[in-house]
N, C-alpha and C positions, 0 to 999 in steps of 0.2 A: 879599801874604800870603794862602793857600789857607786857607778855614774846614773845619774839621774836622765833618761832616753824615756823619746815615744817607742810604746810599744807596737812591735810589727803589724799589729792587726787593727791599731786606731789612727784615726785621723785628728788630726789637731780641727777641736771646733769652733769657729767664731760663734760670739756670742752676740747675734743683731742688737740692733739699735734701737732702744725702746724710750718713749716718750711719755713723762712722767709731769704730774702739778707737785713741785717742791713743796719741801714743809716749809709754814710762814708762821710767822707770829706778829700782831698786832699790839702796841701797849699804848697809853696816852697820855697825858700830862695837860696840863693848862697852856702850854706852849705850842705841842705837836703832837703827833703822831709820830710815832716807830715803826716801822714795818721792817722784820727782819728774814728774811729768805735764806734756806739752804741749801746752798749749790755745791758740792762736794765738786772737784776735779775739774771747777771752770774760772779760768782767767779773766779777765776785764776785756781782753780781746773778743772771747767767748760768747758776752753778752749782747742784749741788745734789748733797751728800755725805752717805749713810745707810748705817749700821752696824747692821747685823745679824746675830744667831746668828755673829761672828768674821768675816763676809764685809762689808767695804766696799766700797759701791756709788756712782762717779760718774758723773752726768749734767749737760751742759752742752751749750750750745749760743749761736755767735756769732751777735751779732746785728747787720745791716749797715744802715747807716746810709742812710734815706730822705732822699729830694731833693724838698722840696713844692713850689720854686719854680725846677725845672729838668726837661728832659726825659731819659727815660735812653737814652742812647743805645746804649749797648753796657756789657753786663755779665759780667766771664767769673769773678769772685767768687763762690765755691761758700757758700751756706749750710750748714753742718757742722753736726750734732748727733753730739757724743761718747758714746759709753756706754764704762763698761769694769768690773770691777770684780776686788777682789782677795781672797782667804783669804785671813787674820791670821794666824798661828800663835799658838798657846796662849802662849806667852813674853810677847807684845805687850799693854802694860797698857793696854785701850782707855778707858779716862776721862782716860788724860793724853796722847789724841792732839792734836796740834797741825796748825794749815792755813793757809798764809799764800801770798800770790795778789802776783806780780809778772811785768810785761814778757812775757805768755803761758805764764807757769810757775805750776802749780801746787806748791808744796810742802810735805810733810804729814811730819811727826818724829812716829814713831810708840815710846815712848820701850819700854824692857823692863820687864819686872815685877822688883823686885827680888832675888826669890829667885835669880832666874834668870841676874842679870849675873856675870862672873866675881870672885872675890874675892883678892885674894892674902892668903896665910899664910906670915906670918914664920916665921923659926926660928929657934930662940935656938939659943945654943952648950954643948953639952952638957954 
């Protein structure tokens, strides 16, 4: 069986850190708004979500797990730092936004302001 070895004449290369606007996706409903962000290889640690003046702002960034008691050999794993941010629309009740962080998805229920969901009105019979 062949051992897997850098070869004498290459250097092991990092691969800088490069800073990317994740994929999003927006859906909506009579209730809210979905926003759902892809964040590959970042933690809830990782993140960092500020709402300001209607514009929400995310920053995150994956962080790749060091090897103390091994050499690295080859690395073709990009360090990612996400930015992106989004205008709310006035409708969007920002104190009852929600964020919940799974399997590289961020996902935030950004609910509507009351006044503003639709309402039905009956009609009685004349």
């Amino acid at each position: 069986m062949s051992k897997l070895k850098k070869s004498e004449n290459a250097e092991v290369q990092k691969v800088n850190r490069v800073e990317v606007t994740p994929v999003s996706r927006v859906t909506e409903s009579d209730e809210a708004f979905v926003l759902t962000v892809e964040l590959p290889g970042v933690g809830e640690k990782d993140m960092e979500l500020v709402l300001e003046n209607h514009t929400l702002s995310l920053t995150a960034e994956n962080t790749l797990q060091s090897f103390k008691d091994y050499n690295l050999v080859l690395n073709e794993v990009a360090e990612v730092r996400y930015r992106t941010a989004f205008d709310l629309p006035e409708r969007v009740d920002s104190t009852k936004i929600k964020a919940s962080h799974s399997n590289g998805l961020l996902v935030l229920t950004l609910p509507k302001r009351e006044e503003v969901k639709p309402k039905r009105i009956s009609i009685s019979k004349g």
